[in-house]
One Martini backbone bead per residue (centre of mass of N, CA, C, O) as a GRO file, in nm:
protein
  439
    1UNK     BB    1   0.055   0.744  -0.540
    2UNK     BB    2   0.347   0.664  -0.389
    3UNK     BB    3   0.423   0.762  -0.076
    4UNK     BB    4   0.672   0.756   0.168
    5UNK     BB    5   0.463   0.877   0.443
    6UNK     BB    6   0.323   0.590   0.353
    7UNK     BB    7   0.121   0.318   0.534
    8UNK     BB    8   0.045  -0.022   0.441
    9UNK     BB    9  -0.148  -0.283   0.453
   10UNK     BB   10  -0.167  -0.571   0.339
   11UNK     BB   11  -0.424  -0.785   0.235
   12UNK     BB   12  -0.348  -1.022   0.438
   13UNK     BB   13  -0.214  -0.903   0.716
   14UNK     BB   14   0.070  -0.845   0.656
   15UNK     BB   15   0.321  -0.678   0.702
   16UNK     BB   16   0.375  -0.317   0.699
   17UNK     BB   17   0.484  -0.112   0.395
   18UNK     BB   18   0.610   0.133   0.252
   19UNK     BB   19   0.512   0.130  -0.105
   20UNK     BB   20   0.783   0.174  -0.214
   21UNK     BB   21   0.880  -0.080  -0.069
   22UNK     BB   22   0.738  -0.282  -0.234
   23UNK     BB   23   0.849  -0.220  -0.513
   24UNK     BB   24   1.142  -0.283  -0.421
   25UNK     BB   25   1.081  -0.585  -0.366
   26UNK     BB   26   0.943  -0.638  -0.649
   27UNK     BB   27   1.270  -0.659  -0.759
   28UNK     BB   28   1.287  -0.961  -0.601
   29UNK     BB   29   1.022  -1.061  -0.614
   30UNK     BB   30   0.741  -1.195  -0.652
   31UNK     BB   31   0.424  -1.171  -0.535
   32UNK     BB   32   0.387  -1.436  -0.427
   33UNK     BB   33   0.640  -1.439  -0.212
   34UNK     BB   34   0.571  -1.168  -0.117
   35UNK     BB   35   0.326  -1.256   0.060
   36UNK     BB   36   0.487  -1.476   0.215
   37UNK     BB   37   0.647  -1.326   0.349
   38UNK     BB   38   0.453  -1.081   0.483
   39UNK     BB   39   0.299  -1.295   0.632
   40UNK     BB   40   0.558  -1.443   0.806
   41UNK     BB   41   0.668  -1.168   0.971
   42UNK     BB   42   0.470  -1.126   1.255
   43UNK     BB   43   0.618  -1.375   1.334
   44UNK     BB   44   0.755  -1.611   1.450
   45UNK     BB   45   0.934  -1.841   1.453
   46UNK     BB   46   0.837  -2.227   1.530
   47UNK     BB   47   1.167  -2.262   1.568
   48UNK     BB   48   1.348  -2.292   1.786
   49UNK     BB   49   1.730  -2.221   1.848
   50UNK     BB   50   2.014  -2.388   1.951
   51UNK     BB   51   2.300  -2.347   2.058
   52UNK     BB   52   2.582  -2.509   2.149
   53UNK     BB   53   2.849  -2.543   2.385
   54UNK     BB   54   3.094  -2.742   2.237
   55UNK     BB   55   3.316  -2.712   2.431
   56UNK     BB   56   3.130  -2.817   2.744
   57UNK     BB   57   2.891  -2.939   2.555
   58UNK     BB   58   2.660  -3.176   2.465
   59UNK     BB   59   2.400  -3.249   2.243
   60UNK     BB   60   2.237  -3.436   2.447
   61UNK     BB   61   2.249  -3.301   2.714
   62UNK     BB   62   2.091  -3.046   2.647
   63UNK     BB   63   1.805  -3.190   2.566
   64UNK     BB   64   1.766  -3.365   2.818
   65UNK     BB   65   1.782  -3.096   2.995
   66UNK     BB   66   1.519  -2.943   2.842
   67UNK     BB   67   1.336  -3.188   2.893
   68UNK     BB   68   1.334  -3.146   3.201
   69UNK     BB   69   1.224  -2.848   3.180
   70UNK     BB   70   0.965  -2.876   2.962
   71UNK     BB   71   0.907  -3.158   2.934
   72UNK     BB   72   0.625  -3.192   2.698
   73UNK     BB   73   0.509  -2.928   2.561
   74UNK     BB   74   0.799  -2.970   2.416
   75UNK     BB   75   0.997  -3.067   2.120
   76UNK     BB   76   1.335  -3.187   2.189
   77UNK     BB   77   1.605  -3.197   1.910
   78UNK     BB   78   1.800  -3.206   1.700
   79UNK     BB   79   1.966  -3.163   1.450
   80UNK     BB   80   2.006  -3.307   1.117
   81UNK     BB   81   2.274  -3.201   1.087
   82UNK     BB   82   2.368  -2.984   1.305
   83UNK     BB   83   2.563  -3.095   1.588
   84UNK     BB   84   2.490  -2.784   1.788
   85UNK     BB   85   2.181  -2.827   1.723
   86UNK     BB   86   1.878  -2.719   1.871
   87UNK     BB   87   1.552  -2.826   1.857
   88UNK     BB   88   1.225  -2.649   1.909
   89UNK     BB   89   0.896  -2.699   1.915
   90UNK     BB   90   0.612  -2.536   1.882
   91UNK     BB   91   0.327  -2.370   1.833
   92UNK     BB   92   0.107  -2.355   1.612
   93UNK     BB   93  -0.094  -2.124   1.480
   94UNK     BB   94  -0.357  -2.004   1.629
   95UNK     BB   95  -0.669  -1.937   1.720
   96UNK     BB   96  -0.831  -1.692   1.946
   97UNK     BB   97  -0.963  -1.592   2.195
   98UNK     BB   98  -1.297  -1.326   2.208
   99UNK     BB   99  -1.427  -1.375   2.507
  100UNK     BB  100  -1.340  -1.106   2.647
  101UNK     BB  101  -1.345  -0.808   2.789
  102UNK     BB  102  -1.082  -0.657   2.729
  103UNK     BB  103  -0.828  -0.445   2.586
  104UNK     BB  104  -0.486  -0.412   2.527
  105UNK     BB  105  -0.229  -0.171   2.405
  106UNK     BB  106   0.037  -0.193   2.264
  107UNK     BB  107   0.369  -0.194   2.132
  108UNK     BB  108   0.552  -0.341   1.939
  109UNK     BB  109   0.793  -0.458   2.144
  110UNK     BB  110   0.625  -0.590   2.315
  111UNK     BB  111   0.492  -0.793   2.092
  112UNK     BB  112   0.713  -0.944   2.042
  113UNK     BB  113   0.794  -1.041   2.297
  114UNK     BB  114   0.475  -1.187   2.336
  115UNK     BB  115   0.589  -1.394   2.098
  116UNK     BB  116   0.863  -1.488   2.256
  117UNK     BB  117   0.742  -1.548   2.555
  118UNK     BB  118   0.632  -1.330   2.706
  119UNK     BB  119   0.536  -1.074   2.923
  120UNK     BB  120   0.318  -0.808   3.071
  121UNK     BB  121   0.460  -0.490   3.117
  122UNK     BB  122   0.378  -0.185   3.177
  123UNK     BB  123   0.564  -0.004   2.958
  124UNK     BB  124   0.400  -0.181   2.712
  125UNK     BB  125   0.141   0.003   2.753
  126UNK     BB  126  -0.086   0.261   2.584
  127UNK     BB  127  -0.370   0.116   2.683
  128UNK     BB  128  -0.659   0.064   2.896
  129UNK     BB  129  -0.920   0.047   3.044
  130UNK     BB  130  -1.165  -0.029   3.269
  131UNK     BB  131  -1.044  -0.290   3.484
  132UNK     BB  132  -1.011  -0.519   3.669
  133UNK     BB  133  -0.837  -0.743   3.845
  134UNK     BB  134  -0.818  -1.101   3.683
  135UNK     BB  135  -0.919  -1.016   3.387
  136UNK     BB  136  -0.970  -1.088   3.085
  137UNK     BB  137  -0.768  -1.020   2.809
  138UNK     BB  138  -0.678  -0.864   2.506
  139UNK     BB  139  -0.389  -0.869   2.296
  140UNK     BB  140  -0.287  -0.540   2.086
  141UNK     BB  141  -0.108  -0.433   1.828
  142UNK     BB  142   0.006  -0.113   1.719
  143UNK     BB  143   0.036  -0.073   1.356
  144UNK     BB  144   0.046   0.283   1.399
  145UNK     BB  145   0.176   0.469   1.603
  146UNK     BB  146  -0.108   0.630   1.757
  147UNK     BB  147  -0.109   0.525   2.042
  148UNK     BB  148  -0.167   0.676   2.329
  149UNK     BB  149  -0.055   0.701   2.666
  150UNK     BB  150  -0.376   0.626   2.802
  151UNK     BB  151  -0.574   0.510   2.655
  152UNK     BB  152  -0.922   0.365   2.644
  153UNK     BB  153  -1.012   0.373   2.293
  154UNK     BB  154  -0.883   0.222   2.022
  155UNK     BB  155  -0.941   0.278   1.710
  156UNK     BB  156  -0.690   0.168   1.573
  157UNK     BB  157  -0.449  -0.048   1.407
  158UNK     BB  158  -0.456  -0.379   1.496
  159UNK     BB  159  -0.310  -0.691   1.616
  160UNK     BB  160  -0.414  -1.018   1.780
  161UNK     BB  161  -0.144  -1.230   1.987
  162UNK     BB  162  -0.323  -1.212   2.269
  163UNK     BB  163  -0.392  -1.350   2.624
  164UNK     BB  164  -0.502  -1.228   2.973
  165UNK     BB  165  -0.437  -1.142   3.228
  166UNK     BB  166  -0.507  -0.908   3.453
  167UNK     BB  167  -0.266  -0.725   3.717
  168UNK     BB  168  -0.328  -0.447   3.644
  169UNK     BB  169  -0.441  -0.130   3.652
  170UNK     BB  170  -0.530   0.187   3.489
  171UNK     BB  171  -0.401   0.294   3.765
  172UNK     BB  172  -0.134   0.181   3.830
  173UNK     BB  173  -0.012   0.241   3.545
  174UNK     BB  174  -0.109   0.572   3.494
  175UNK     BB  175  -0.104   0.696   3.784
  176UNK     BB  176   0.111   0.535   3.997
  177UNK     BB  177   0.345   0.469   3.817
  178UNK     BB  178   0.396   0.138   3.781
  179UNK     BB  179   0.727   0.012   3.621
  180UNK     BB  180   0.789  -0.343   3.725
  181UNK     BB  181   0.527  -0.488   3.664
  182UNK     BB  182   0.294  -0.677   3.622
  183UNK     BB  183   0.031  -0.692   3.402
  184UNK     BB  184   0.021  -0.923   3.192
  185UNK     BB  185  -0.085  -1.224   3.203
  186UNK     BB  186   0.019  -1.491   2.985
  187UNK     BB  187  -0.177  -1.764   2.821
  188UNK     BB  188  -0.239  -1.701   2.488
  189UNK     BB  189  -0.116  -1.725   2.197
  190UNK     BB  190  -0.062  -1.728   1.847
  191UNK     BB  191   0.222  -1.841   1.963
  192UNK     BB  192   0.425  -2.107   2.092
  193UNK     BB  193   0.708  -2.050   2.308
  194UNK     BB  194   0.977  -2.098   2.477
  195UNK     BB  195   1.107  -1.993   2.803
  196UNK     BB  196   1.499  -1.904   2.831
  197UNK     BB  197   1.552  -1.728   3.007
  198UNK     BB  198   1.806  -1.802   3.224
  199UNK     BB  199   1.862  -2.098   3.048
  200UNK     BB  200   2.162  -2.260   3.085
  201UNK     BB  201   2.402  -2.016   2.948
  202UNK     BB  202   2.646  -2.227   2.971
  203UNK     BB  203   2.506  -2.416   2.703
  204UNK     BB  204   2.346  -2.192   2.548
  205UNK     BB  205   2.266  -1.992   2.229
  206UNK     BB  206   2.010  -1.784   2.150
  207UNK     BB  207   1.978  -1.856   1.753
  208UNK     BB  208   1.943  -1.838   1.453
  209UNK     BB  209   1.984  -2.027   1.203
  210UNK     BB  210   2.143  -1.870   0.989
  211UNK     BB  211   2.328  -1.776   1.150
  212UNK     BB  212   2.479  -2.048   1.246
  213UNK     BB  213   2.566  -2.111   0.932
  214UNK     BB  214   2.785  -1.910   0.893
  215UNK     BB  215   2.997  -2.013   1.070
  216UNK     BB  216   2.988  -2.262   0.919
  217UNK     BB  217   3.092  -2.134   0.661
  218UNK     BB  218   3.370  -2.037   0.748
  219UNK     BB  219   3.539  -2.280   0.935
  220UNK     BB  220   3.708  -2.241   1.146
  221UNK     BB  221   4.029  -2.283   1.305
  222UNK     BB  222   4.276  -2.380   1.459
  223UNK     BB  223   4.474  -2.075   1.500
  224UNK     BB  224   4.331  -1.865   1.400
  225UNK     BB  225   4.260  -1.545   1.244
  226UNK     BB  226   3.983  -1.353   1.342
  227UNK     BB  227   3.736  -1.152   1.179
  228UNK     BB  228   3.447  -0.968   1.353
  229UNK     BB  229   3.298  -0.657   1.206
  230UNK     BB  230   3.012  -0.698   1.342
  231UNK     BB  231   2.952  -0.865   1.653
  232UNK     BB  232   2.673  -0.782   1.802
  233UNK     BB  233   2.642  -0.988   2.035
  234UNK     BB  234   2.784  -1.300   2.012
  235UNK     BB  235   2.696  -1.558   1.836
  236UNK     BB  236   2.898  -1.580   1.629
  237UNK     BB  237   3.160  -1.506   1.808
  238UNK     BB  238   3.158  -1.782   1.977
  239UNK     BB  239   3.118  -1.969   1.754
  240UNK     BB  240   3.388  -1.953   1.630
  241UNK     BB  241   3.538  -2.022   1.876
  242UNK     BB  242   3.435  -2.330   1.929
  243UNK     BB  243   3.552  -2.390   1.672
  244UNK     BB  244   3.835  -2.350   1.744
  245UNK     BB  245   3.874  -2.426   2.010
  246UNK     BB  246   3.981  -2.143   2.135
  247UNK     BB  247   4.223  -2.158   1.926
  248UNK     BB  248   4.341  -1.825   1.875
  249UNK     BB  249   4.190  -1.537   1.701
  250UNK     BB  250   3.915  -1.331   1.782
  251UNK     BB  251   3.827  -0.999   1.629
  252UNK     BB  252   3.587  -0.793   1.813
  253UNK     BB  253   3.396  -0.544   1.618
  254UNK     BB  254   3.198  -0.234   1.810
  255UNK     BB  255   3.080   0.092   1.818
  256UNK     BB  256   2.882   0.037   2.072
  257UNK     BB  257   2.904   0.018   2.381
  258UNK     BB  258   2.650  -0.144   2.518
  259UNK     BB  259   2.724  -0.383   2.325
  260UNK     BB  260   2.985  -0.464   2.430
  261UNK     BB  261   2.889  -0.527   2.697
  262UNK     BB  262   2.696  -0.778   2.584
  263UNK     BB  263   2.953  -0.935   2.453
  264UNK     BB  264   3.118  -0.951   2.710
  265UNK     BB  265   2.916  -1.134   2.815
  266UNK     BB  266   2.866  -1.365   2.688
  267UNK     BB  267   3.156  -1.461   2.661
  268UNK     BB  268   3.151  -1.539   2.968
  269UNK     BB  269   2.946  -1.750   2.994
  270UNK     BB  270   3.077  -1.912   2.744
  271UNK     BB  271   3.410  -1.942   2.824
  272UNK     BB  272   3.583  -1.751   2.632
  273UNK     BB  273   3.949  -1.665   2.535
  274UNK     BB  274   4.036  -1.573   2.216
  275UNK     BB  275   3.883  -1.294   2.257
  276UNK     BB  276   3.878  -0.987   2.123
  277UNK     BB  277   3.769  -0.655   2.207
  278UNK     BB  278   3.659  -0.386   2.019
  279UNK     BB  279   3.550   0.003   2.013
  280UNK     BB  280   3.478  -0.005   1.693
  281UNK     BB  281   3.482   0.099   1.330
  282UNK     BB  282   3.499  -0.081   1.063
  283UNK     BB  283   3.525   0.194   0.867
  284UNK     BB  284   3.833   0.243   1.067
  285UNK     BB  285   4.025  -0.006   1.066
  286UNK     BB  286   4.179   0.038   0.862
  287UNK     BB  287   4.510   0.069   0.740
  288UNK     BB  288   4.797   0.127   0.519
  289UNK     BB  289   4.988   0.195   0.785
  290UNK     BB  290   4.931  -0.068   0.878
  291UNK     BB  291   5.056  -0.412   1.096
  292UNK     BB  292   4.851  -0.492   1.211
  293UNK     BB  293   4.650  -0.809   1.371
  294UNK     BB  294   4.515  -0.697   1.729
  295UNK     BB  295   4.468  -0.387   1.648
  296UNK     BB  296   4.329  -0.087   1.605
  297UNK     BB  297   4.495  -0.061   1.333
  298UNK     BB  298   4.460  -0.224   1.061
  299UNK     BB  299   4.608  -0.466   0.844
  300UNK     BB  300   4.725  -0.584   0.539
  301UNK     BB  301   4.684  -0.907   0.532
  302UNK     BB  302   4.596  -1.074   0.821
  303UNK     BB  303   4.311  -1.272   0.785
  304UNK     BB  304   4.209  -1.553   0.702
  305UNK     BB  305   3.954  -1.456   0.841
  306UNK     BB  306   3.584  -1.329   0.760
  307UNK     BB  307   3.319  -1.158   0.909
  308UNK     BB  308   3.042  -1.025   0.728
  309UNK     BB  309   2.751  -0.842   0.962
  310UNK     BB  310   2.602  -0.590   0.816
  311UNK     BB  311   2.454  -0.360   0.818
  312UNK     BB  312   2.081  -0.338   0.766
  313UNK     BB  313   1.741  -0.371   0.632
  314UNK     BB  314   1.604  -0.579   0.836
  315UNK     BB  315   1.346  -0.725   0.662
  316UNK     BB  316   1.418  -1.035   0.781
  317UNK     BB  317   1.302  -1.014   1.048
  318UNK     BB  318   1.123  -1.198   1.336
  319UNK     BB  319   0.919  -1.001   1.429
  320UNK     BB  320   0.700  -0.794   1.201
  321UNK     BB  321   0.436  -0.570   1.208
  322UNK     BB  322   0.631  -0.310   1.120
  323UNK     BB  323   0.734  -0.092   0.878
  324UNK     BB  324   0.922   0.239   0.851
  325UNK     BB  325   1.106   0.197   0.651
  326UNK     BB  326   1.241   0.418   0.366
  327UNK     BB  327   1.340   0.395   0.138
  328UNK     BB  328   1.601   0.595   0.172
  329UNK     BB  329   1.710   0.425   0.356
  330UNK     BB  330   1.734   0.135   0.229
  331UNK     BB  331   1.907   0.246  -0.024
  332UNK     BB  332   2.153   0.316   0.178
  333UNK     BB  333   2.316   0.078   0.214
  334UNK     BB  334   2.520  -0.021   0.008
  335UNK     BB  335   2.682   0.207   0.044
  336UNK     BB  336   2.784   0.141   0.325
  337UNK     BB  337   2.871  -0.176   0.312
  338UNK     BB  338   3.091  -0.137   0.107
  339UNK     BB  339   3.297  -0.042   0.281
  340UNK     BB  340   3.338  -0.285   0.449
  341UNK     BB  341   3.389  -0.480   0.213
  342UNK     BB  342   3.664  -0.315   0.104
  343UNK     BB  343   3.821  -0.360   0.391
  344UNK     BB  344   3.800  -0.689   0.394
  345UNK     BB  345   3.981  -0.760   0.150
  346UNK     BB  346   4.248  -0.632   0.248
  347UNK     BB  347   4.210  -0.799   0.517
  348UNK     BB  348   4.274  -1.021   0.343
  349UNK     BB  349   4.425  -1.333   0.294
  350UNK     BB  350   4.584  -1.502   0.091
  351UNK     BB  351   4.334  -1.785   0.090
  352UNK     BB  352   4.091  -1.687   0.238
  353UNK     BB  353   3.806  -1.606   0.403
  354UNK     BB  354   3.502  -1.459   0.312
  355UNK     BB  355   3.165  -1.374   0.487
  356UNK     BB  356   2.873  -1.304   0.424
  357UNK     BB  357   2.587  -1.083   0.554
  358UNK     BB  358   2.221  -1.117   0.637
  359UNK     BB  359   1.870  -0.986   0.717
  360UNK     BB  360   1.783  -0.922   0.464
  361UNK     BB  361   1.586  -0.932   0.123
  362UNK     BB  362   1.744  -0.749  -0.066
  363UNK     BB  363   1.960  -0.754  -0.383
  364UNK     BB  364   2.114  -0.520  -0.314
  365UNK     BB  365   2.233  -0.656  -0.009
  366UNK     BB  366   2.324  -0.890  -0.186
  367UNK     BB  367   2.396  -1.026  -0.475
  368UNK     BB  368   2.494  -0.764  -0.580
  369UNK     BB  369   2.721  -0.740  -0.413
  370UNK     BB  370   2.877  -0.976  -0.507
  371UNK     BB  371   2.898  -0.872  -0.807
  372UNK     BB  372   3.062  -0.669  -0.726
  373UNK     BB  373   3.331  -0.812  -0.605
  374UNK     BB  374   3.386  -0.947  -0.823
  375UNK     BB  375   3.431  -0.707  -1.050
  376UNK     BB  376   3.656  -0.536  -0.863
  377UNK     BB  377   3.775  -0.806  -0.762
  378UNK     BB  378   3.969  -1.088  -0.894
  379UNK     BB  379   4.033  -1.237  -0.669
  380UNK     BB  380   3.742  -1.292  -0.606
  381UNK     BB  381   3.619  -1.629  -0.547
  382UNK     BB  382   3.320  -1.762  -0.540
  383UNK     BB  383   3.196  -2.008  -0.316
  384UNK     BB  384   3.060  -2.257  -0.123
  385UNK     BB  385   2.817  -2.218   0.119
  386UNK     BB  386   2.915  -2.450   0.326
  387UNK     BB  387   2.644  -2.580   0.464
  388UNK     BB  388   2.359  -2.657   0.284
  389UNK     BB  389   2.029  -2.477   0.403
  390UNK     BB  390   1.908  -2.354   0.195
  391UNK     BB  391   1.870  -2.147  -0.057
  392UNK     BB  392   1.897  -2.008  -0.358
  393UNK     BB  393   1.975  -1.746  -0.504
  394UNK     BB  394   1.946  -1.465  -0.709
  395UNK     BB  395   1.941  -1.364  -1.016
  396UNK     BB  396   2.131  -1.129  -1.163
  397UNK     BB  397   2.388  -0.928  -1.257
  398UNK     BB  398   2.686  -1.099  -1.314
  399UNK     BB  399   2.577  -1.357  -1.284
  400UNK     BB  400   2.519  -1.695  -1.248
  401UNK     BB  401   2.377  -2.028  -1.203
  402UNK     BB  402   2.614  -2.095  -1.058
  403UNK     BB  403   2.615  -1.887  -0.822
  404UNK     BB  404   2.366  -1.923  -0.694
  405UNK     BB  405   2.394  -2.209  -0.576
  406UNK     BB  406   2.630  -2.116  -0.366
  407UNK     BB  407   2.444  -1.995  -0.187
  408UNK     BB  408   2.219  -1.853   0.047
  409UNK     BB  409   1.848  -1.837   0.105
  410UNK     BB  410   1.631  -1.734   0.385
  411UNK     BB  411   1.283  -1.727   0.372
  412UNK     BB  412   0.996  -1.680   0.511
  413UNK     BB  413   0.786  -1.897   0.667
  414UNK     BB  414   0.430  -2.054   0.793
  415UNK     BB  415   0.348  -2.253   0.682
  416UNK     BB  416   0.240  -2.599   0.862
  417UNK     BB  417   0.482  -2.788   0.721
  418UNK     BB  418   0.761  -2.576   0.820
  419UNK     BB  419   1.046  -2.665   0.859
  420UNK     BB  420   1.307  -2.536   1.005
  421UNK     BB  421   1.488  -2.446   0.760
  422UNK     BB  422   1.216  -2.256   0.651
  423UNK     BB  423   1.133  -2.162   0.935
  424UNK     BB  424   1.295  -1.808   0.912
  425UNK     BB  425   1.472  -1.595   0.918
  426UNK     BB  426   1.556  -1.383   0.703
  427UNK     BB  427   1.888  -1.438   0.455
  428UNK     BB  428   2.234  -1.434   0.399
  429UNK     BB  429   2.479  -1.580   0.197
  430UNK     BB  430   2.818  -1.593   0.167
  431UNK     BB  431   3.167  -1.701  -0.043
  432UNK     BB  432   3.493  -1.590  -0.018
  433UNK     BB  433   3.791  -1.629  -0.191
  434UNK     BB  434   4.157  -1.537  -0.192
  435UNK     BB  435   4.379  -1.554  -0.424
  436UNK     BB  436   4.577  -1.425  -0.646
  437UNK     BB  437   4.773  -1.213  -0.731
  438UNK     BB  438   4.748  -0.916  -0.889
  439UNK     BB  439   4.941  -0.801  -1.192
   0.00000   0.00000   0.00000
């Protein structure tokens, strides 16, 4: 019998979750398909994606500027669709080499970083014998968090992500507890990624492919007035602005002190105007009572265009060696969802246009929630979220197969022949007109 508090590996070797949540998962994909993703989910996509700030910047002028920048290494090329969007090629998942001297142990966090073309800094190892400065080392991350800070020899469940050099021993780092020391020079990755932190800033803007398309699904227009309502860190909310040609007003809420401090440092680099930012609650910022448009509390009817990318169970994020979040945790996302949805209709003007949005794999917290706001609102007519860059959504009670090709659907792929639309963050987008009012 599956419980709650066990976390189990599946077979395959990709992310482990608990049993009950793979239950959860295969009332929405066969056995095959979801294999196929949580194989993929350990990884992060091999195409990195770059939106260009097209308000100030060409996107082949960024192309040329990126491969002067990283040589032969790595091969740069635009979207073949997606004018604003530049794309990187990585290295293929390689076999590693197991010739090292020692092991080291990480926590999740610094090995997602390590796989996304990090090197490992002090504070996230765990794990790590006695071994010279100097020697190589195979990096492993702990897939139980149950490796104990300072352990010599973790006998627990890793999984091998990378190589490389150690530069402090285990003197320095748990001893002397120097805390912001370089501790392994990465060598070799399981994949191969370019390091692009601080490259750039004010020309590109690392962003997953189905978020850029999200945007262009919305398709903002100058003049418009658009609520981002759950807008940190700002990679939809600047591209929605430079969609606008900065021309209009786009309101960003959020409601987390450091990640606003986050958004408005991003929108100040990308050099966009026409962003208001406001630390708020979207599930508080409708009122009855106002008729504002411009500031919470907002009012009925104020919004041309809204896009809605509520919290998720985040379960298509990637690289994901380990998830620990419990049925009750995920199940509970769509009635939390629904206040979102429930508040952006109001506050959506008709003739407007809302795109929901999100970043996990249950048809919960997608398809289904689709067929609930058909169902509730009359006004709200799904149409097609062009440009169709993914795949179509999945069939549900409530929907037809007319509506599931409205939809998208990006599914995590790691097969070695997937081009850059297919190897990606699970995702999800929908699109809806709000019509005629209802009598």
């Amino acid at each position: 019998m599956a419980t709650e508090n066990e976390v189990i590996p599946n077979s395959n070797r990709g992310c482990t979750f608990h049993p009950q949540v793979l239950e959860y998962l295969e009332t929405t994909f066969s056995e095959e398909k979801l294999e196929r993703i949580t194989t993929a989910l350990p990884l992060p996509p091999k195409w990195t994606t770059i939106r260009v700030n097209s308000l100030h910047h060409h996107t082949n002028d960024v192309v040329s500027n990126l491969k002067k920048l990283l040589g032969i290494q790595f091969d740069v090329t635009s979207h073949p669709s997606l004018g604003d969007v530049v794309v990187i090629a990585g290295k293929g998942a390689e076999l590693l080499e197991t010739n090292c001297v020692g092991r080291v142990i990480v926590d999740q966090k610094c090995g997602k970083a390590v796989l996304r073309g990090a090197d490992i800094f002090s504070p996230g190892i765990k794990g790590l014998p006695h071994l010279q400065a100097g020697c190589k080392v195979s990096v492993h991350v702990d897939t139980t968090h149950k490796c104990k800070r300072g352990e010599k020899k973790f006998a627990g469940s890793t999984v091998h992500i990378a190589n490389g050099i150690l530069k402090l021993t285990r003197f320095d780092i748990f001893k002397k507890m120097v805390k912001t020391g370089l501790a392994v020079q990465i060598t070799e990755r399981k994949i191969e990624l370019p390091s692009l932190s601080g490259v750039l800033e004010d020309q590109i803007f690392l962003q997953n492919l189905p978020s850029i398309v999200a945007s262009h699904v919305l398709n903002p227009q100058p003049g418009d007035h658009v609520l981002d309502m759950c807008s940190a860190p700002g990679g939809k909310t600047t591209h929605i602005a430079q969609l606008m040609c900065d021309k209009g007003t786009v309101i960003a809420l959020e409601k987390v002190q450091n990640k606003v401090d986050k958004l408005r440092t991003n929108i100040k680099k990308q050099n966009l105007n026409c962003i208001k930012v406001f630390k708020c609650d979207s599930t508080k910022a409708f009122s009855e009572d106002s008729k504002s448009s411009c500031e919470p509390p907002l009012g009925r009817e104020v919004f041309d265009r809204i896009l809605l990318d509520p919290p998720c169970s985040a379960l298509g994020q990637r690289p994901q060696i380990t998830n620990t979040l419990k049925l009750s945790e995920i199940s509970s996302y769509p009635s939390y969802q629904w206040c979102f949805v429930a508040d952006a209709v109001k506050m959506l003007k008709y003739g407007g246009t809302l795109v929901y949005s999100t970043c996990t794999l249950p048809k919960q917290e997608n398809e289904m929630m689709v067929a609930r706001v058909l169902s509730t609102f009359p006004e709200m007519i799904l149409v097609s979220a062009d440009p169709i860059v993914g795949q179509p959504g999945i069939l549900v009670d409530g929907l037809t197969d007319h509506d599931v090709i409205k939809m998208q659907r990006f599914l995590p792929n790691s097969d070695v022949d997937s081009g850059v639309d297919i190897d990606t963050i699970g995702f999800f987008i929908a699109k809806f007109k709000k019509f005629h009012k209802p009598l």
